[in-house]
C-alpha positions in Angstrom: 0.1 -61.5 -7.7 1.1 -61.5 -3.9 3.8 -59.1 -5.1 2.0 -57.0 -6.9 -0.3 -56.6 -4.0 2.3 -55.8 -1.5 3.5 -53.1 -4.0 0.0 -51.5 -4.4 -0.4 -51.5 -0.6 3.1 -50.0 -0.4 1.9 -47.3 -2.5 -1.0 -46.5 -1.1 0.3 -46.1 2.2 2.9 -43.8 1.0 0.6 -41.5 -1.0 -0.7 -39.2 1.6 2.7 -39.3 3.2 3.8 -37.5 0.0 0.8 -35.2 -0.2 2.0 -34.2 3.8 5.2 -33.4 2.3 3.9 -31.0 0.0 4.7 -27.5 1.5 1.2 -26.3 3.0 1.0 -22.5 2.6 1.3 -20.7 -0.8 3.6 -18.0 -1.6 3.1 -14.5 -2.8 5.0 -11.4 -3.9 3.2 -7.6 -4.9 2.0 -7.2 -8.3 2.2 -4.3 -10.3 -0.5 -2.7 -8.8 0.0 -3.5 -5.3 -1.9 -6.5 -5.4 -0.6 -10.0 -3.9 0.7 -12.1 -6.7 1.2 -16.1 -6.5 4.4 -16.9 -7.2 6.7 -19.9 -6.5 7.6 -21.4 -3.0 10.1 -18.8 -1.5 10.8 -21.0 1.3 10.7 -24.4 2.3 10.4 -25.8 5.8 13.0 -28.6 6.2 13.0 -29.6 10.1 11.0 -28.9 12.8 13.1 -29.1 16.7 11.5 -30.1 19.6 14.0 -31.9 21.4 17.4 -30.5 22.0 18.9 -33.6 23.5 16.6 -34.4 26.8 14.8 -30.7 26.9 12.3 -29.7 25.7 11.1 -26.2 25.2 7.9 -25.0 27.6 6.2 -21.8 26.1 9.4 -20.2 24.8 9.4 -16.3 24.5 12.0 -15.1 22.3 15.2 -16.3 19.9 18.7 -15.2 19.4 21.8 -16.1 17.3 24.6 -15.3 19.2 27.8 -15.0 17.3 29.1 -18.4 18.2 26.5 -19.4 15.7 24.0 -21.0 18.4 20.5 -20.4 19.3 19.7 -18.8 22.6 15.8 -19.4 23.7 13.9 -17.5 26.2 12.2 -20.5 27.7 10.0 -18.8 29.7 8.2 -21.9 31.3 10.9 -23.4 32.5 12.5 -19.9 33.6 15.7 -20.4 31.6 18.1 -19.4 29.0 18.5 -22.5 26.8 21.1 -23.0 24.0 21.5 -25.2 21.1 23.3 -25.5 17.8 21.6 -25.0 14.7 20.9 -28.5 14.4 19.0 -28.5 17.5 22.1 -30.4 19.3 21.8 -29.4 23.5 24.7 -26.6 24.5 23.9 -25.4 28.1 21.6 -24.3 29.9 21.9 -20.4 31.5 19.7 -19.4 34.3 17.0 -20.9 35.8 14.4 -20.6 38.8 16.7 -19.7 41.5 17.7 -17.1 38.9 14.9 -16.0 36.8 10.9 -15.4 37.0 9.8 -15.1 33.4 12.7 -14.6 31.2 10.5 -13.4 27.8 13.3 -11.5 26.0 17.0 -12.8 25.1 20.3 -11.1 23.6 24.0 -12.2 23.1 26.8 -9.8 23.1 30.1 -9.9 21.4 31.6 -11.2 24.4 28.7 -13.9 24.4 27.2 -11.7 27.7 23.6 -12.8 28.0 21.0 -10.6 28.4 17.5 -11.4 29.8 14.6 -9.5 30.2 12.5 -10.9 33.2 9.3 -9.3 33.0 8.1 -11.2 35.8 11.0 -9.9 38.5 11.1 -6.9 36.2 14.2 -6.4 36.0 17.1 -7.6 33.3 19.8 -10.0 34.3 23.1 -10.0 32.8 25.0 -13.4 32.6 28.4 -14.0 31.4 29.4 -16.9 28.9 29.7 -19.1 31.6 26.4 -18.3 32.8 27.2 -16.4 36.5 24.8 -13.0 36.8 27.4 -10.4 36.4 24.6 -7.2 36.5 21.1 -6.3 36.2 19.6 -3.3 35.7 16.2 -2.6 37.4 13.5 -0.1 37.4 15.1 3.5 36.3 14.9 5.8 39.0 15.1 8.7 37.1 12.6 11.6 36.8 12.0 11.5 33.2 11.3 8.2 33.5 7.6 8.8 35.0 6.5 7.6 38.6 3.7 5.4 37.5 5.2 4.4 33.8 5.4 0.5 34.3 8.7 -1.3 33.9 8.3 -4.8 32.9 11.3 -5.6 30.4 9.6 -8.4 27.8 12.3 -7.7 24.8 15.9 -6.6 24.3 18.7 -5.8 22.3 22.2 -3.6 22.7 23.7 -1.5 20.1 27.7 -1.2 19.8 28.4 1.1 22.3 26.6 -1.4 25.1 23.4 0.7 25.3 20.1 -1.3 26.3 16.9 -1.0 24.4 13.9 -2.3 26.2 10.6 -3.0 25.4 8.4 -2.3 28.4 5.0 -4.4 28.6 2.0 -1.7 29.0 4.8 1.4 28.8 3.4 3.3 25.1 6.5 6.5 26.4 8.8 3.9 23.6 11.6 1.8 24.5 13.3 2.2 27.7 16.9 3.2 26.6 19.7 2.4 29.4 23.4 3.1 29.2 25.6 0.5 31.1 27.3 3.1 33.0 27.2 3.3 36.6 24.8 0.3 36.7 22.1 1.9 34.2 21.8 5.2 33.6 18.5 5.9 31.8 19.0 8.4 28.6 15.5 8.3 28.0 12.7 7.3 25.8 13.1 5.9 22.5 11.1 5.8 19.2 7.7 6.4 20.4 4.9 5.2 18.3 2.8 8.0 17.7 -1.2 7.8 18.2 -3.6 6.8 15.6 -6.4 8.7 16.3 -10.0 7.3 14.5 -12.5 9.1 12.8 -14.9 8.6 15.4 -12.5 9.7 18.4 -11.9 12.9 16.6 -15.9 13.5 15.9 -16.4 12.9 19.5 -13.2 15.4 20.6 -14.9 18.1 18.4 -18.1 17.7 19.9 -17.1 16.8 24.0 -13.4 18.9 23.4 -10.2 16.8 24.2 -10.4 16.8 28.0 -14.3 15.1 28.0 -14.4 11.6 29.2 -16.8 10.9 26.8 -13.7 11.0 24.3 -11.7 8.3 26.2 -7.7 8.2 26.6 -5.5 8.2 23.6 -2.4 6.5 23.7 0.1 5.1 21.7 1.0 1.6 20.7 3.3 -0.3 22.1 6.0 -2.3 20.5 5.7 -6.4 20.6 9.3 -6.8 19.7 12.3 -5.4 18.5 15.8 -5.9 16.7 19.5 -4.3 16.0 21.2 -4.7 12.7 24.7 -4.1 12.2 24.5 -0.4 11.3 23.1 0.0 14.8 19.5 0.8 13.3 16.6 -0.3 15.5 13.5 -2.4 13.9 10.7 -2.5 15.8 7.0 -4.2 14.8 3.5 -3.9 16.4 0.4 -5.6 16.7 -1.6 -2.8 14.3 -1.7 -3.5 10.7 -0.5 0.6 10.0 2.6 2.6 10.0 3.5 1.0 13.0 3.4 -2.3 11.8 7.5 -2.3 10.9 9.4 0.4 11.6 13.4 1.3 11.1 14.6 3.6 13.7 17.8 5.7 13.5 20.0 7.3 16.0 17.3 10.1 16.4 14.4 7.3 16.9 13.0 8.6 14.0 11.3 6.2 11.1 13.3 6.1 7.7 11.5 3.4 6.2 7.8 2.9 4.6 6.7 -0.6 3.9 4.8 -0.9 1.3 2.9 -3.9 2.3 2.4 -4.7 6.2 0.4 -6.9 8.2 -1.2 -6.9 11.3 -0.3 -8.7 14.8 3.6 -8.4 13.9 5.3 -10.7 16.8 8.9 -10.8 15.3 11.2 -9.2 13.3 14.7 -10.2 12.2 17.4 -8.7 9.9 20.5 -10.8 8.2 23.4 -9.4 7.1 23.1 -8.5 3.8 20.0 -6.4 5.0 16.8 -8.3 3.9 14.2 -7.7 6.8 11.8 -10.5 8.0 8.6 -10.1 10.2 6.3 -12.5 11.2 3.1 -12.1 12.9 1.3 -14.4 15.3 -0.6 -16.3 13.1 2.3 -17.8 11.4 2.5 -15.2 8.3 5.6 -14.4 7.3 7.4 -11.8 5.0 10.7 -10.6 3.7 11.3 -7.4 2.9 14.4 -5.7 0.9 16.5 -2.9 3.1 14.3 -0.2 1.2 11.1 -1.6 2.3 9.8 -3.0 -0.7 8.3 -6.7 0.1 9.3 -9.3 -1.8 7.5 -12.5 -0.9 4.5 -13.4 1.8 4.2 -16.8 3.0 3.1 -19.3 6.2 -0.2 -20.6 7.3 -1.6 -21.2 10.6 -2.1 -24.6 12.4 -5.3 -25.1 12.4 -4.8 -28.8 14.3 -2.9 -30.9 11.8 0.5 -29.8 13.2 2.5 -30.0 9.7 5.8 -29.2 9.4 5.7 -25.2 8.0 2.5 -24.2 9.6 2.2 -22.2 13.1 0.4 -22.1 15.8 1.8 -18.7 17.9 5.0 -17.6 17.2 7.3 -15.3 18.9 10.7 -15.3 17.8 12.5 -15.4 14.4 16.5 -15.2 13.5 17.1 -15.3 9.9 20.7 -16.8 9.3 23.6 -15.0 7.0 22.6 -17.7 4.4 18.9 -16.9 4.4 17.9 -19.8 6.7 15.1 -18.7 9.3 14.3 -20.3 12.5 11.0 -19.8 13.6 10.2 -20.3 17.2 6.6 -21.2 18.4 5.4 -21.1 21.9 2.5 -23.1 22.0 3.8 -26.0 20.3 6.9 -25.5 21.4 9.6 -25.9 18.8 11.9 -24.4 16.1 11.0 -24.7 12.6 13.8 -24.5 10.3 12.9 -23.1 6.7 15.5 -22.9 3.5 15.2 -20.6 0.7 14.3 -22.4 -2.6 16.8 -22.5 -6.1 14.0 -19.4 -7.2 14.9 -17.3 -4.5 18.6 -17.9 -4.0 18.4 -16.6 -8.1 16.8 -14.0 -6.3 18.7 -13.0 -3.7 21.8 -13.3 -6.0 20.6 -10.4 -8.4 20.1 -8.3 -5.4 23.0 -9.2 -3.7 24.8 -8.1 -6.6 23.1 -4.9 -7.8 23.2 -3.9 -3.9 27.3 -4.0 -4.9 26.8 -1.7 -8.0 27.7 -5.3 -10.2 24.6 -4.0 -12.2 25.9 -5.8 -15.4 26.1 -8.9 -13.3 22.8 -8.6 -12.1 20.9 -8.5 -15.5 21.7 -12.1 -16.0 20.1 -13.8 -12.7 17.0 -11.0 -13.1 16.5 -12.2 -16.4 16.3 -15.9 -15.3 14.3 -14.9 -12.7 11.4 -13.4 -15.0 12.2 -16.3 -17.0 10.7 -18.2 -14.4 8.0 -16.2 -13.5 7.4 -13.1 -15.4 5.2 -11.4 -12.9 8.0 -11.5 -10.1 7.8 -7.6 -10.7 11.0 -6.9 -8.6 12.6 -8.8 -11.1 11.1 -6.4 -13.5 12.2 -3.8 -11.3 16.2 -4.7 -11.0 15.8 -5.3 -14.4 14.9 -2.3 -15.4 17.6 -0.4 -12.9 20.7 -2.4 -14.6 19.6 -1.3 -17.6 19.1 2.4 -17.0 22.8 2.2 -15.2 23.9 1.0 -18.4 22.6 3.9 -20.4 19.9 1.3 -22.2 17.1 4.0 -21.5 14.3 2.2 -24.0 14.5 -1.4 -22.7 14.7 0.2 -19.1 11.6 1.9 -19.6 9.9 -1.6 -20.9 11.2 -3.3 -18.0 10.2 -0.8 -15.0 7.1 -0.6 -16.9 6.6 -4.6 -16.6 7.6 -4.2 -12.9 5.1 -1.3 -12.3 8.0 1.2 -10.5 6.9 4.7 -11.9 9.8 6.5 -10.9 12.2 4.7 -12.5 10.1 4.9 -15.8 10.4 8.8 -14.9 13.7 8.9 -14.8 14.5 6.5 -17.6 12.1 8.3 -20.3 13.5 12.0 -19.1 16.9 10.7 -20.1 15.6 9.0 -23.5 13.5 12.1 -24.2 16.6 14.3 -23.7 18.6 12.2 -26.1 15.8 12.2 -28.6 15.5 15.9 -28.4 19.1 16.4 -29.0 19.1 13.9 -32.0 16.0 15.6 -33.3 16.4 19.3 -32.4 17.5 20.2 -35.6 15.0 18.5 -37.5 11.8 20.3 -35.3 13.4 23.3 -36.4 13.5 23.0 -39.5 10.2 21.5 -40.3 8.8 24.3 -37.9 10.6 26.6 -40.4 8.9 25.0 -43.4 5.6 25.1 -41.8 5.4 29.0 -41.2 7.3 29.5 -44.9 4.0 27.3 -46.2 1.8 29.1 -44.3 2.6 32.5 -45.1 2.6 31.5 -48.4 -1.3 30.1 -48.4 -1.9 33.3 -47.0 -0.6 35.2 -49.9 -2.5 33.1 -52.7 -5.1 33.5 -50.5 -5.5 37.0 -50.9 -4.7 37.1 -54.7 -6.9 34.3 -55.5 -9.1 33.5 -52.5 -8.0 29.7 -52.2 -9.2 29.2 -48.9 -12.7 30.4 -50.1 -14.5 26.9 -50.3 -12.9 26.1 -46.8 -14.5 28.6 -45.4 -18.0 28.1 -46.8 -17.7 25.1 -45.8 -17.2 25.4 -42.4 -19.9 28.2 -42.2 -22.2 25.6 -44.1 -21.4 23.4 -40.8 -21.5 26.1 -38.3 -24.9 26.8 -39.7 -26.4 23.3 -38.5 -28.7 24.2 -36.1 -27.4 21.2 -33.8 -23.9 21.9 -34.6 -24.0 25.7 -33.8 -26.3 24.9 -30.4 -23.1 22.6 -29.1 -20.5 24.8 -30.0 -22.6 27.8 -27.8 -21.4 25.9 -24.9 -17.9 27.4 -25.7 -19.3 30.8 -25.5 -20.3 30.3 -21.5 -16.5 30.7 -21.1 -16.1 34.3 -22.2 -19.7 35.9 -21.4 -21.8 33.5 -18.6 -24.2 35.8 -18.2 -24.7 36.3 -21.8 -25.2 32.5 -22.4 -27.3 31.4 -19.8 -29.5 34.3 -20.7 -29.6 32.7 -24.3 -29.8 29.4 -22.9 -32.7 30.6 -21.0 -34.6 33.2 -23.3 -33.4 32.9 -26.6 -33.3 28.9 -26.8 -30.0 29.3 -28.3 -29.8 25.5 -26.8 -31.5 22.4 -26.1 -32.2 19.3 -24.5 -30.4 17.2 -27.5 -27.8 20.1 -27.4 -26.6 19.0 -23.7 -26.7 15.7 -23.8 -24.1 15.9 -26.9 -22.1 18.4 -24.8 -22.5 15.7 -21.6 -21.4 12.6 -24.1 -18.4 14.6 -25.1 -17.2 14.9 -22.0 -18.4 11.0 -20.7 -15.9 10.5 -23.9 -13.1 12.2 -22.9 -13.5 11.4 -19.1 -13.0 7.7 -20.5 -10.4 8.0 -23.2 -8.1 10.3 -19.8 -9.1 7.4 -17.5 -7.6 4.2 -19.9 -5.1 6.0 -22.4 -3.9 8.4 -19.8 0.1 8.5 -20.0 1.7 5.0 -17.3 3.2 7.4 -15.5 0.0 9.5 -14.5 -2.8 6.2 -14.7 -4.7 5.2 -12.6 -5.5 1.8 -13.8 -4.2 -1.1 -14.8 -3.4 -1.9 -18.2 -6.4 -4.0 -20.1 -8.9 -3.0 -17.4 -12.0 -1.7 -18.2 -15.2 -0.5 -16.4 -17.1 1.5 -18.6 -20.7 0.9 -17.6 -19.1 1.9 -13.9 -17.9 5.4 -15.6 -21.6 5.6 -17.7 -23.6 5.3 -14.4 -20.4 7.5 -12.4 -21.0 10.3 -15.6 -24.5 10.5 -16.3 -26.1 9.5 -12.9 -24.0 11.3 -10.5 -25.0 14.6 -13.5 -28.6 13.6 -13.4 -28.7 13.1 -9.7 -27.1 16.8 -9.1 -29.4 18.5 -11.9 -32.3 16.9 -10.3 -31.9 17.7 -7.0 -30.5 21.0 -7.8 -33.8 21.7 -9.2 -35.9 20.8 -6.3 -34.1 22.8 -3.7 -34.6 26.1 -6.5 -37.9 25.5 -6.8 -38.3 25.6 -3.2 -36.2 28.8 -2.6 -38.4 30.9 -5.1 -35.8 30.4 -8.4 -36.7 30.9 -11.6 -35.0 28.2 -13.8 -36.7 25.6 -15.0 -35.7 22.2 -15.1 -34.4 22.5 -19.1 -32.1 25.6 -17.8 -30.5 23.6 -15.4 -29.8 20.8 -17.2 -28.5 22.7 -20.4 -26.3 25.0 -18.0 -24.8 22.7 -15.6 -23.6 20.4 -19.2 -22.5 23.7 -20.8 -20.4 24.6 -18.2 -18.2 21.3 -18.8 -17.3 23.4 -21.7 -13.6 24.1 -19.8 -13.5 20.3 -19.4 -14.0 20.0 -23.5 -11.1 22.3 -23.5 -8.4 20.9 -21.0 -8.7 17.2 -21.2 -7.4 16.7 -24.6 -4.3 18.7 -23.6 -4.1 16.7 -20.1 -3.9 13.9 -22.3 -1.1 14.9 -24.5 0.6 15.9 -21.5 0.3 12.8 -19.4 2.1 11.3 -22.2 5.2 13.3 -23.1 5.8 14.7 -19.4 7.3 12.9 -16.0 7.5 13.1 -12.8 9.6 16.6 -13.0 6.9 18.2 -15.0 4.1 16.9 -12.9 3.1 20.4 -12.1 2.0 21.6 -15.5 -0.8 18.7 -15.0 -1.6 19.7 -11.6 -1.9 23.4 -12.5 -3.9 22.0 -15.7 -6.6 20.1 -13.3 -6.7 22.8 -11.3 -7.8 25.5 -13.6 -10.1 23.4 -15.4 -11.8 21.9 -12.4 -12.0 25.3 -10.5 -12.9 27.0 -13.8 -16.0 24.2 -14.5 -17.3 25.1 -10.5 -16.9 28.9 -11.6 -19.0 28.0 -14.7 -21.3 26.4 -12.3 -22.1 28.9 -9.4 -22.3 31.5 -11.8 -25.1 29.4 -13.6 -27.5 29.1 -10.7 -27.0 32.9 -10.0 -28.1 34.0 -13.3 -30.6 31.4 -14.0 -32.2 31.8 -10.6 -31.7 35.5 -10.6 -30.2 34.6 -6.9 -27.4 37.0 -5.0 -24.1 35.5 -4.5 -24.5 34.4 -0.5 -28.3 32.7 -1.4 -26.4 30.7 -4.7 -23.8 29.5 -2.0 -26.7 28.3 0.6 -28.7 26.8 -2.5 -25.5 24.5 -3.3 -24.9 23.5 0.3 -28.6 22.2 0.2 -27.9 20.8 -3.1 -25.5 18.5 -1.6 -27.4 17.9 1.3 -30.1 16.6 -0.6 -28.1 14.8 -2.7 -26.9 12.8 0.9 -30.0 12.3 2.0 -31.1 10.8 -1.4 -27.8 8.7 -1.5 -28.6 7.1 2.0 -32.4 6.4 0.9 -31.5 4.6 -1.7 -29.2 2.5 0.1 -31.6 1.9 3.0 -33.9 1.0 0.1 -31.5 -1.2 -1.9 -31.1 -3.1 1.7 -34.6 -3.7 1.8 -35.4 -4.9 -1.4 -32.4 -7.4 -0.9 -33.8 -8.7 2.5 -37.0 -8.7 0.4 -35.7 -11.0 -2.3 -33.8 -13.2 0.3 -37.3 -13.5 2.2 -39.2 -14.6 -1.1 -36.3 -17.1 -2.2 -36.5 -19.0 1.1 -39.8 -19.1 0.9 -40.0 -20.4 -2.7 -37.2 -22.8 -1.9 -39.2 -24.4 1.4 -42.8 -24.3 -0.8 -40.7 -26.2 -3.4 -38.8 -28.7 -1.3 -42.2 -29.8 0.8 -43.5 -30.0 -2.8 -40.9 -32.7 -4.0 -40.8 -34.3 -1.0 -44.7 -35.0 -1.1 -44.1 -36.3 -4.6 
């Protein structure tokens, strides 16, 4: 029994060890529709370094690999260059406070030349390997630099040909760009962010004009850091959450990459050398990205006090290793986290690896494993899909880019099975098109020897003479004679009310059956999703709302269409709506991306054709002139703001209304129990 107990204390004691263990963020990748997906750990955090022999790291600033394979760490408390092995095992120490002020940005040459930026002497110190200053480079004294543009270097890197790239605390001009020659020549600015300019700055520059203090300066934001890959290509990240966020700059200092998910408060960026792209912000959130920019997984949590190992408390420099390792430095609690991909993302970064080779036959088998382990990895889906179209397997491609969500690839793969369909089938359409006209003419002939056709026709006379039936197809009349039909619609009560809302459900029908069987290249929404009392109250209140208020600004303007006229005109002129979508449909399902236009012209004439239908049905019914039909819609919409905003201001009431009554009730009923 004393055994047994020892055992079950053993146990105990060991269970939240093991639940520590655990790794504490979760990780995700994009879903199909650009959503965050969970997926399995990408990364695992194996060892955290705070001691590198007998130092220890005070606020550290920046990391670097240098190509001896060590770490180099700004250590800007203790005003030194420190490096170690990737095993945290103490190299040397370069620098220090005879030497250096605030060392906040580090770089290693090929020749294992140290660069520091030292924002507090502003100025970057050169050492060599052996750690003696060999140059600096100080403020530029050049022109184009600007008198009063600040120079305080925070982060640097060199490209091949020994150029410096600085990033300047407080200078938005872009990096400082210095050419070693003749102690630092300056060749100018580099890969300027441009300005975002708010909604609210630009209403206030239209009202006060762009030289008014009441607008305020814009300027644009600066970079937090920065780093060189082998092609010589400059990434650079920011503290906005925009197209600033990650940037890839060529030789021009012109972006040529779009992210297609970024974050905000970007503190680090590293690239390896098979091109995958990391950034991590401040907060402890970090992300890989492929070279194209498309992001593969999202992971890291923030310390909020615990201090477990894979959870951050302010970081500022990140090196991700040839092999995928990543060594995350932290300033505030001072060390370097060491994280390892996982079996799942090795799989990963295999397929890649090998359909960035053009091995796409190789690649199909680690993609397929990969979905095997989590089918909605949709890059998986993706490489997938591209293997397969390089292989000429244009049907399963199409499946597969479908699964991963990547349009243009479906594009391309169903233009190429189309065009092999058509050729197989060519002959075929001909023919039967052949047979078809051969049939028809011959109807025609018994037709007019023996009038086969005859009941046909009565019959659909018999249905055109329904009075409901003939008062919904005089909408289509509106589109070859307006005037004619709104004066029958008006006078002649050649419609009515039942006739419109028929008209308006036909259209709330086709609206919906365009919006969730629309072709996957041209939807909108994701498959199995449905919203349809959303597209009712969208249809028929957003209708109702216009008619309504419509009518009240023509009954104030001295029109002469009652409410009924309105009503019956605004849903007849959907009529080109009736026409058009059906054909959109069919479209969006037997054209791509290269016929896109034929849609777009589609949309266009039918939506301009509709507001045609429109203006010219408050003219006539109103018996307005052109100019007073124009005013009478602007106050239309108007008034259909200011009911909009009443309604919210109302809905807000109400709400603080119920809240008030609830608390209320709940306090009355608590004192109640309590009594009891």
């Amino acid at each position: 029994m004393k055994k047994l107990a020892v055992w079950l204390l053993i146990i105990v004691l060991l269970v939240p060890c093991v639940a520590q263990a655990a790794t504490p963020y979760r990780t995700f990748s994009l879903g199909t529709d650009d959503d965050l997906v969970e997926t399995q750990t990408a990364y695992e955090p194996v060892r955290t370094m705070t001691r590198f022999g007998d130092e220890t790291l005070r606020m550290p600033a920046d990391l670097r690999m240098g190509p001896d394979g060590n770490l180099y760490i700004a250590d800007n408390g203790n005003r030194r260059i420190l490096v170690v092995t990737k095993t945290g095992e103490f190299v040397k120490t370069i620098g220090g406070r005879d030497t250096l002020s605030s060392p906040s940005g580090v770089y290693v040459d090929d020749d294992l030349n140290v660069y520091v930026a030292d924002g507090g002497d502003r100025i970057v110190t050169v050492f060599n390997k052996d750690g003696e200053v060999i140059q600096q480079y100080g403020r530029p004294t050049h022109q184009l630099f600007g008198d009063t543009a600040p120079y305080r270097p925070s982060k640097i890197v060199l490209d091949k040909r020994g150029n410096l790239y600085i990033v300047s605390t407080g200078n938005t001009n872009g990096i400082v760009q210095i050419s070693p020659v003749d102690g630092g020549e300056f060749l100018g600015y580099y890969g300027a962010n441009a300005s975002n300019i708010s909604l609210l700055t630009r209403m206030r520059r239209l009202v006060f004009g762009n030289n008014s203090s009441q607008v305020g300066e814009i300027v644009p934001i600066s970079m937090s850091n920065l780093c060189i890959d082998e092609k010589g290509m400059v990434y650079t990240v920011t503290q906005a959450g925009d197209g600033t966020s990650l940037r890839r700059l060529n030789v021009a200092g012109k972006d040529t990459m779009a992210p297609d998910y970024v974050t905000s408060l970007n503190s680090a960026v590293a690239v390896n050398s098979s091109g995958s792209i990391f950034t991590v912000n401040a907060n402890g959130i970090i992300m890989e990205y492929t070279s194209e920019g498309a992001m593969l997984f999202l992971f890291g949590a923030f310390d909020s006090g615990d201090q477990r190992i894979g959870t951050f408390r302010s970081v500022t420099g990140l090196v991700a290793d040839d092999d995928y390792t990543l060594y995350v430095l932290d300033e505030q609690l001072g060390s370097i986290q060491v994280l390892r991909p996982t079996e799942f993302t090795d799989l990963v970064h295999e397929a890649f690896t090998l359909f960035q080779d053009g091995k796409y036959a190789e690649s199909k088998a680690p993609w397929s494993e990969v979905l095997r382990m989590n089918s909605l990895f949709t890059y998986a889906s993706t490489g997938l899909g591209e293997a397969l179209y390089r292989e000429g397997n244009y049907p399963e491609a199409m499946e597969a880019f479908r699964n991963g969500g990547y349009r243009t690839g479906y594009s391309d793969a169903y233009w190429e099975q189309r065009s092999n369909w058509l050729h197989a089938s060519l002959g075929g359409i001909l023919i039967a098109a052949v047979v078809l006209i051969v049939l028809w003419q011959i109807i025609k002939h018994f037709d007019r020897r023996n009038h086969i056709l005859t009941p046909i026709r009565k019959g659909g006379s018999f249905v055109m003479n329904i009075p409901i039936v003939s008062q919904v197809c005089f909408c289509f009349y509106m589109l070859r004679n307006p005037y004619d039909a709104c004066y029958g619609i008006k006078r002649e009560k050649k419609a009515t009310y039942l006739s419109g809302v028929i008209v308006l459900a036909i259209y709330f029908v086709w609206f919906v059956v365009n919006k969730y069987f629309t072709g996957f290249l041209f939807k909108t929404m994701p498959d199995g999703y449905y919203e349809l009392i959303n597209d009712f109250l969208m249809v028929f209140g957003v209708f109702m709302l216009l008619v309504v208020c419509c009518y009240l600004v023509c009954t104030i303007t001295d029109g002469e269409a009652k409410f009924r006229d309105i009503f019956i005109g605004a849903a007849y002129a959907l009529a080109p709506m009736l026409i058009f979508q059906p054909i959109r449909l069919i479209l969006t399902n037997v054209l791509t991306f290269n016929e896109e236009f034929f849609i777009t012209l589609l949309d266009f004439v039918s939506y301009g054709w509709t507001a045609l239908l429109i203006v010219l049905m408050i003219m006539y019914q109103n018996d307005y002139s052109l100019g007073k039909t124009i005013k009478t819609i602007i106050l239309t919409l108007f008034t259909v703001l200011v009911v909009v905003a009443l309604g919210v201001v109302l809905y807000m009431l109400i709400s603080q209304l119920v809240d008030f009554i609830s608390s209320i009730y709940g306090e009355v009923v608590y004192r109640f129990v309590r009594k009891v």
